[in-house]
C-alpha positions as CSV (number, residue, x, y, z in Angstrom):
1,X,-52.7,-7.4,19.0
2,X,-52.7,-10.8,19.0
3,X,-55.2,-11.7,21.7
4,X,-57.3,-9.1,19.9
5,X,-57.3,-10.9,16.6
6,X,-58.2,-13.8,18.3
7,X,-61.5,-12.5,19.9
8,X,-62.1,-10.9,16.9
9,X,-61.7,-13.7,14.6
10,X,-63.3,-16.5,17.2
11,X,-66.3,-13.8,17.3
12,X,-66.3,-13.3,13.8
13,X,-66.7,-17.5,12.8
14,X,-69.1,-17.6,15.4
15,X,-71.7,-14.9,14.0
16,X,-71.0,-16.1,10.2
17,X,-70.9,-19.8,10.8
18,X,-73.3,-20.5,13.9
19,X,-75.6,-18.0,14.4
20,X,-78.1,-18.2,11.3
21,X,-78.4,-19.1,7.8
22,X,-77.3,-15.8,6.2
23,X,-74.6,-16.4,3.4
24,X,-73.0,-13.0,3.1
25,X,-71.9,-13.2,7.0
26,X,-68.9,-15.4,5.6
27,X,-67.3,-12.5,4.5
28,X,-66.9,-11.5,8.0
29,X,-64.0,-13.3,8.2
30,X,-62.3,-12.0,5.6
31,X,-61.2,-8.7,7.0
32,X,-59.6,-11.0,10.2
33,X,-57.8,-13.3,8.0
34,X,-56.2,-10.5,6.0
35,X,-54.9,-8.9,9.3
36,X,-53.7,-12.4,10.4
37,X,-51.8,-12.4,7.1
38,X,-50.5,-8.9,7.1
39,X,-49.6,-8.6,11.0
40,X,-48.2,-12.2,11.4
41,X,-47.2,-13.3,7.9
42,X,-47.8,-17.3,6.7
43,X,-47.6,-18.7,10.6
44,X,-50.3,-16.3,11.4
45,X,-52.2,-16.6,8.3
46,X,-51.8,-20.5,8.3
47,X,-53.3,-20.9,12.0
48,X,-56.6,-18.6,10.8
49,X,-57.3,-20.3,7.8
50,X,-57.2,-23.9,9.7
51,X,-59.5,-22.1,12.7
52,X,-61.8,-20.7,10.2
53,X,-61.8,-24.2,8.0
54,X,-62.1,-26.3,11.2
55,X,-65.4,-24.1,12.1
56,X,-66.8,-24.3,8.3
57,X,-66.4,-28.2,8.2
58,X,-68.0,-28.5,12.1
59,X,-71.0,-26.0,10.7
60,X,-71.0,-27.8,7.6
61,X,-71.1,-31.5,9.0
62,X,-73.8,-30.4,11.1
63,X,-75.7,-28.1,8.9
64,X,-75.4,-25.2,10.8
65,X,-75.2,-21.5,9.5
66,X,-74.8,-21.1,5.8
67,X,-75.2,-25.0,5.0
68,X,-78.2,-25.0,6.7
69,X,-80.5,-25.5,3.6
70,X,-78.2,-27.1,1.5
71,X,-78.0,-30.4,0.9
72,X,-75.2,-33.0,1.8
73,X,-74.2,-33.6,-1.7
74,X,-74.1,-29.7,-2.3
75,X,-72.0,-29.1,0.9
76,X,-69.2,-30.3,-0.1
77,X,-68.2,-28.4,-3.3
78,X,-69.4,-25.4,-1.5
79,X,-67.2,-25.8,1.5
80,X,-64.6,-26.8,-1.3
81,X,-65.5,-23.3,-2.9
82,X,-65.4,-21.4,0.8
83,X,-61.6,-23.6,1.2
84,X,-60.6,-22.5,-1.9
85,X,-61.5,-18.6,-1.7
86,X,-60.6,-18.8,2.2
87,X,-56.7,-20.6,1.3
88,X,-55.7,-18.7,-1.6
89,X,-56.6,-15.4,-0.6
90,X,-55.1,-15.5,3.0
91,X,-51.8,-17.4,1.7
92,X,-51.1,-15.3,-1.3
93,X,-51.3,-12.5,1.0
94,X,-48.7,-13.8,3.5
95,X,-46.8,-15.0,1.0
96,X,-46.4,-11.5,-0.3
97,X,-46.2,-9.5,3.1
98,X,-43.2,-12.5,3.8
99,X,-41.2,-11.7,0.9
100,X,-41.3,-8.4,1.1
101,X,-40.5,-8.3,4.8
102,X,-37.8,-10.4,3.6
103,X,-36.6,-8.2,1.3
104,X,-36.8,-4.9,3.7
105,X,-34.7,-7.1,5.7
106,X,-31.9,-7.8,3.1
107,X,-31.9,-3.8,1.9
108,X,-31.2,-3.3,5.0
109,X,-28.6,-5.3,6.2
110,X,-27.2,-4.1,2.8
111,X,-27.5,-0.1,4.0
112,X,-26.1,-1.4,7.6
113,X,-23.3,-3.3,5.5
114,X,-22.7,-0.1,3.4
115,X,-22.5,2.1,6.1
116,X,-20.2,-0.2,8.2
117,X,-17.9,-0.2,5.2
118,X,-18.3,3.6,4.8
119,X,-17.2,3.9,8.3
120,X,-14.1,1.6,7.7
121,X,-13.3,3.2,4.8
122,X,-13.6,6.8,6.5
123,X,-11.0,5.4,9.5
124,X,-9.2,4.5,7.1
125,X,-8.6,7.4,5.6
126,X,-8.8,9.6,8.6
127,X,-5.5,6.9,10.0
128,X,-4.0,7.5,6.5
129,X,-4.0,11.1,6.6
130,X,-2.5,11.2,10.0
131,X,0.4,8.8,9.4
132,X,1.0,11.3,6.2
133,X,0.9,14.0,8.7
134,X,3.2,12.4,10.8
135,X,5.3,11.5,8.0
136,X,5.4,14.8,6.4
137,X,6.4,16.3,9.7
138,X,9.1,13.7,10.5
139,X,10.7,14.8,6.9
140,X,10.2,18.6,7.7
141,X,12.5,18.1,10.9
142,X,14.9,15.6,9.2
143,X,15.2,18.2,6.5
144,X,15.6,21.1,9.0
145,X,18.4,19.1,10.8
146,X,20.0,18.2,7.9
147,X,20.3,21.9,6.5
148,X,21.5,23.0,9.6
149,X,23.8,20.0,9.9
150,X,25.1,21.6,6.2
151,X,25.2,25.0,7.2
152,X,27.4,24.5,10.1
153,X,29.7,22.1,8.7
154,X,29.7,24.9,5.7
155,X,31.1,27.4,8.3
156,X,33.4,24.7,10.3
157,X,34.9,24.4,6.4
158,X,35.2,27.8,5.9
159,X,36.9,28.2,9.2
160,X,39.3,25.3,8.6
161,X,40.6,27.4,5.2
162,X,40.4,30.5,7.5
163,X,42.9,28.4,10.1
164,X,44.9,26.8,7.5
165,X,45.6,30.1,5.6
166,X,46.4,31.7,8.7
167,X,48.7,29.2,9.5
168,X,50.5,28.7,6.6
169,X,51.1,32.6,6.6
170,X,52.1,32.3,10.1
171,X,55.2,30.0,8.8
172,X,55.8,31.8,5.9
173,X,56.5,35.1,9.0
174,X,58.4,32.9,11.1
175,X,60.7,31.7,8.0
176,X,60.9,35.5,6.8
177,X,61.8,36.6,10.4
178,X,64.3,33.5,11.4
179,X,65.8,34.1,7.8
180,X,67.3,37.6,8.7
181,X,69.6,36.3,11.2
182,X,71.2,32.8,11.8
183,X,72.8,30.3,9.5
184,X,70.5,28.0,7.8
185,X,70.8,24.9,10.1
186,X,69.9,27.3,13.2
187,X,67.0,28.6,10.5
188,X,65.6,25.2,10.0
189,X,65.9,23.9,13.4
190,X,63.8,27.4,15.0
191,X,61.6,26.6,12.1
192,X,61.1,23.0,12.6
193,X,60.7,24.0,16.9
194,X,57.9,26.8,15.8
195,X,55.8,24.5,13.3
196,X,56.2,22.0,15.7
197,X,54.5,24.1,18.9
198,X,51.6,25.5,16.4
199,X,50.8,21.7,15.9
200,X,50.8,20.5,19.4
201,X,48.3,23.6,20.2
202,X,46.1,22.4,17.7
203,X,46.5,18.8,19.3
204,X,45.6,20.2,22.9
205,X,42.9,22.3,21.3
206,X,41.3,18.8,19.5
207,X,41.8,16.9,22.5
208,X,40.1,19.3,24.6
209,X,37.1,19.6,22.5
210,X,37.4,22.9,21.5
211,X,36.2,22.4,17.7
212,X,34.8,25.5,17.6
């Protein structure tokens, strides 16, 4: 595209500038420095306007093309004029294809800058939902063990009462029984002998492992 605008443009000067005395062919370039302007922003712009300038001062100096039956004196405010029309036209273009490139550029980065924080933020709440997850499950089976953990200590309490109940009425049968015959001192010493025995089996029992 650039090569093209080159040819065009290098044709362009040379028809309105060199070829005859015919005013209106100016105009011609026009159309290739608003391309220059539009395509290539201010660089672009900037290196037309000083080709096209460079070949109205040559055909001007040498009173070629549209200065060909004007004076000297009234060259010089009508290259000024072509300068003027040329410059401003071309620049204020560029200028304004620039900062809007520039600002396509910054709304963008912006949108890219949204949408990376989007994402973050998304992660982030995707990672915080899971750890909840996790969390929520790690309390379901901490709960779960610990109602068990209740349950069976609930029925190991249960059976202790159970154990000391029957125990107790276990003594009481032995004191009833032993009562009917002996003396008291033979009473208390069978007594004392059959307590005695019940707790060593619960030793052996406990020191076998054989809570349940």
């Amino acid at each position: 595209e650039g090569l093209t605008l080159v040819v065009g443009l290098a044709a362009a000067i040379a028809w309105a500038f060199y070829s005859g005395p015919h005013v209106p062919r100016v105009y011609v370039v026009f159309p290739f420095l608003l391309w220059a302007a539009v395509r290539f922003g201010a660089h672009g712009a900037c290196l037309a306007v000083l080709a096209t300038l460079a070949s109205a001062i040559a055909s001007a100096s040498t009173a070629e093309g549209p200065f060909t039956f004007l004076q000297a004196i009234e060259r010089v405010p009508a290259l000024q004029t072509l300068s003027a029309m040329v410059a401003l036209s071309t620049f204020f273009l560029a200028f304004t294809i620039e900062d809007f490139w520039r600002a396509t550029a910054r709304l963008k980065a912006e949108v890219d800058e949204h949408g990376a924080t989007t994402a973050q933020l998304r992660a982030a709440k995707d990672q915080l939902e899971r750890r909840n997850s996790e969390l929520d499950d790690i309390v379901a089976e901490r709960t779960g063990d610990l109602r068990h953990t209740l349950a069976r200590n609930e029925v190991l309490l249960q059976e202790i009462y159970h154990r000391v109940k029957n125990s107790l009425q276990m003594i009481s049968g032995i004191i009833s029984l032993q009562g009917r015959t002996g003396t008291a001192q033979d009473l208390s010493t069978k007594v004392t002998a059959q307590i005695g025995a019940i707790s060593a089996t619960y030793d052996i029992m406990h020191r076998a492992g054989a809570v349940e």
